[in-house]
N, C-alpha and C positions, 0 to 999 in steps of 0.2 A: 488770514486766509485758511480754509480747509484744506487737507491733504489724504489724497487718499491712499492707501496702502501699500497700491503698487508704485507709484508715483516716490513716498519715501524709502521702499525699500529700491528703488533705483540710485536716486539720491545718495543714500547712507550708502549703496556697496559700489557708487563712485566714491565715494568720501574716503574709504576704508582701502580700494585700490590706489587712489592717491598718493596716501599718507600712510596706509597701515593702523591707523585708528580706527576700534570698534564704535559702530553707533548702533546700541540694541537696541530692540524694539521698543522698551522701557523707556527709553529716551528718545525718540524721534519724535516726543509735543517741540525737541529745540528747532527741529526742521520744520513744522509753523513756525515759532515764535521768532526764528533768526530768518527766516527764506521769505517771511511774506514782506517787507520793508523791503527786500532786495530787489524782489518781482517787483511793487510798485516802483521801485527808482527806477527800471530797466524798462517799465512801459509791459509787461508780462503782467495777463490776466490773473494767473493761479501759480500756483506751483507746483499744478500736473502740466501745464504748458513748460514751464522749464524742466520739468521732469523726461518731457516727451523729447526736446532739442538734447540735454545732456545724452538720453539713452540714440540718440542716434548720430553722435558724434560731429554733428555740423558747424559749431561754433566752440572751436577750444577757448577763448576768451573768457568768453562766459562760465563755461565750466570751472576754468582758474578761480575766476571771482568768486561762484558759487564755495568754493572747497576753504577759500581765504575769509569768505566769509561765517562759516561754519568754524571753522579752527577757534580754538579758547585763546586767546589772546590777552591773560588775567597776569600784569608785573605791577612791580613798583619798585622806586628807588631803594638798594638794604633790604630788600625783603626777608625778613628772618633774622633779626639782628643777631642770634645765635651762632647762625652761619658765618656770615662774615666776622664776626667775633674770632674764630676758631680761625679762619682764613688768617683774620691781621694778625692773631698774638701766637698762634702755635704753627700753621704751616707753610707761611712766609717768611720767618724766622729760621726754620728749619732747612728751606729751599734755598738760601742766602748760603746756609752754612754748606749745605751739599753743594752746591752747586757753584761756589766760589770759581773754580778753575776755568769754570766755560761764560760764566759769568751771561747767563740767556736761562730765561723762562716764558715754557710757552702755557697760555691757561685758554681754555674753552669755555665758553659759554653757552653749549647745545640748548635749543627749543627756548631763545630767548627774547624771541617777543619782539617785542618794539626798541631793544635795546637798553633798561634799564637797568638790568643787573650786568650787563657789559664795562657799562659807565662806570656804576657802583666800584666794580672792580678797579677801573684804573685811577679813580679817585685816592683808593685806599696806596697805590703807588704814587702819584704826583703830590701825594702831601707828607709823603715820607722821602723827596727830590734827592737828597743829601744818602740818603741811607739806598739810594740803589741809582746812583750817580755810575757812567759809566756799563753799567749791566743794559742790555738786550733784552727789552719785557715786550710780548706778543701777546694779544689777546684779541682772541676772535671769537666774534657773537656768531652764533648761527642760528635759524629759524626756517620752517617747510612756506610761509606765508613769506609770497613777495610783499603785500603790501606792510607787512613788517617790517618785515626787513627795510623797504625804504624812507618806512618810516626813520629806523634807527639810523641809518645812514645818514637823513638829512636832519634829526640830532635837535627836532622845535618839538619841545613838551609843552601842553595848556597848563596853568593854574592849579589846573587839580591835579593834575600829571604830578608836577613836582612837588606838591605837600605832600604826597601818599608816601614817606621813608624819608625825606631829603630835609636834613635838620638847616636851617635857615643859612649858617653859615658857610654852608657846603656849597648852598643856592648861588648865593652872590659871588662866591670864590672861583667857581666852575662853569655859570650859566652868565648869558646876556642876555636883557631884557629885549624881546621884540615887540615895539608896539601893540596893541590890541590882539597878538597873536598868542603869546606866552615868552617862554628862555630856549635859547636855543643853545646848547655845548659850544662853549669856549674853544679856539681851534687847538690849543695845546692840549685840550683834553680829549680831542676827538682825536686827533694825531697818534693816541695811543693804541685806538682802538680798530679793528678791520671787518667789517662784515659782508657775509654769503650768502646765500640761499644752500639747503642743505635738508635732506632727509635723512632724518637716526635710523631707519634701515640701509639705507645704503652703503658704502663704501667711507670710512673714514675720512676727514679733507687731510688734503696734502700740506706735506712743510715739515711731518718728521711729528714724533712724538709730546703729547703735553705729560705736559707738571703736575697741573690738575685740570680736571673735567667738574664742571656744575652742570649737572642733567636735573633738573629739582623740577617736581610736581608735573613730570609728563609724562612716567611709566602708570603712571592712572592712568591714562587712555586707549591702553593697547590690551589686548587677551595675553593670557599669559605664554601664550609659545611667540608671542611678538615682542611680550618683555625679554624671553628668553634670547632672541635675535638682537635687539637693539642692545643688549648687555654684552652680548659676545662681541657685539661690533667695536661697541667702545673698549672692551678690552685691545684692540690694536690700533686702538690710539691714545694709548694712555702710557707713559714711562713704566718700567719696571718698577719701583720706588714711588709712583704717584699717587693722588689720589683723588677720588672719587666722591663728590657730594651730590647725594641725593634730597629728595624731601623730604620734611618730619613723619612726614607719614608713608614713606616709600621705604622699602627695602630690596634689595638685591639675593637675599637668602632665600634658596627654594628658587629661584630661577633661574641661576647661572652661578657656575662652580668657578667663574672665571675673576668671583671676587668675592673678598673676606671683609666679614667687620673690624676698621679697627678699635679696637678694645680701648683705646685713650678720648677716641674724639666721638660724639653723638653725629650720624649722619653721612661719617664718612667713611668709605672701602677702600679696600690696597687690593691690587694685583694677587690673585692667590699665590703667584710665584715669590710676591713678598713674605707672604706666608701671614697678614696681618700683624704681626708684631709690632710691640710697643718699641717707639726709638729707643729703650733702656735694653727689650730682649736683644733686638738685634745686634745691637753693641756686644 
């Protein structure tokens, strides 16, 4: 379907009120390419007719839809093996040792989709059962897409879902087969895990502060005085001592003074009150 000018820039600056995600002019062929499927499902001519309903606020449903549907909804099981590398062998180990006395860690999973780097996460703990026996492990996926979010809730990956990261023996240890549907999460392993609906402008969620924060591959989509906001935000929901995983291709420098590189691990930031120091400076 065609789209015409005024029709996408209504579109994109509900999208952007929404969410706080840019959609430049440069990019609105994705409001054809992702809106006309949608329009057809919904029985909608064009998508200056949903353009014209979203602009005069008649149908919040729709709007929902529309905004769920435009969202990048791009995971996969371990995305980044790098990342979780760094998670299993250096800041998990590290958080054992800090944090003995209270014997509780809380981890985030901001802008996480359908839930598979949630999973990913508590996997890397239920196979280690014996080494964190006893401890209090939290982990909450959050995502601005309800139907992500329920997706990840009700925890049925297709086929292709779970070959994208998810090395074979992880499949069968973790997932049940469901007939002709695909695996659905194990209930011990969903047991670990809790998921929200949740906008990274908004107000931190509740429960006290995490251990660490995963925000990877979503400050791509904001201008920079929105990355500046969503950095300051998660700085008050992160531990003094935490840390911060971003994308390979993300940075937090030049946007917000509210976090340092640290200098040991690719990818990840400390609280500037930690001041980034290596476990060896601080010591």
């Amino acid at each position: 379907m065609e789209v015409s000018l005024r029709a996408a820039q209504i579109i994109a600056g509900r999208f952007e009120q929404a969410t706080g995600q840019s959609l430049a002019p440069e990019r609105f062929w994705r409001i054809g390419t992702t809106l006309s499927p949608f329009c057809r499902d919904r029985g909608l001519c064009s998508i200056d007719q949903l353009a014209c309903i979203i602009d005069k606020g008649t149908d919040a449903e729709l709007s929902l839809d529309m905004i769920d549907a435009l969202l990048n909804n791009e995971t996969s099981f371990f995305r980044d093996a790098g990342a979780f590398g760094q998670i299993a062998e250096t800041l998990l180990p590290r958080l054992r040792a800090d944090r003995a006395a209270e014997r509780r860690i809380r981890i985030w999973s901001a802008a996480c989709s359908t839930g598979q780097e949630a999973y990913s996460l508590a996997m890397l703990f239920g196979e280690q059962a014996e080494t964190w026996a006893g401890w209090r492990v939290e982990i909450f996926g959050s995502d601005i897409s309800r139907a992500a979010i329920q997706h990840a809730r009700i925890g049925l990956y297709s086929q292709f879902e779970v070959q994208r990261g998810l090395p074979i023996r992880k499949l069968v240890s973790w997932f049940d087969p469901v007939l002709d549907r695909g695996w659905r999460v194990k209930a011990d392993l969903a047991a670990m895990v809790t998921f929200g609906r949740h906008n990274l402008l908004g107000p931190p969620p509740a429960g006290g502060r995490f251990d660490i924060i995963l925000c990877r591959n979503a400050l791509l989509y904001f201008s920079p005085d929105r990355r500046r906001q969503l950095l300051d935000g998660l700085s008050l929901a992160i531990a003094p001592d935490g840390a911060l995983l971003l994308g390979a291709g993300e940075t937090a420098s030049g946007f917000s003074g509210r976090f340092v590189h640290d200098p040991d691990m690719q990818m990840v930031y400390r609280p500037a009150s930690f001041g980034g120091q290596s476990r060896a400076d601080a010591a």
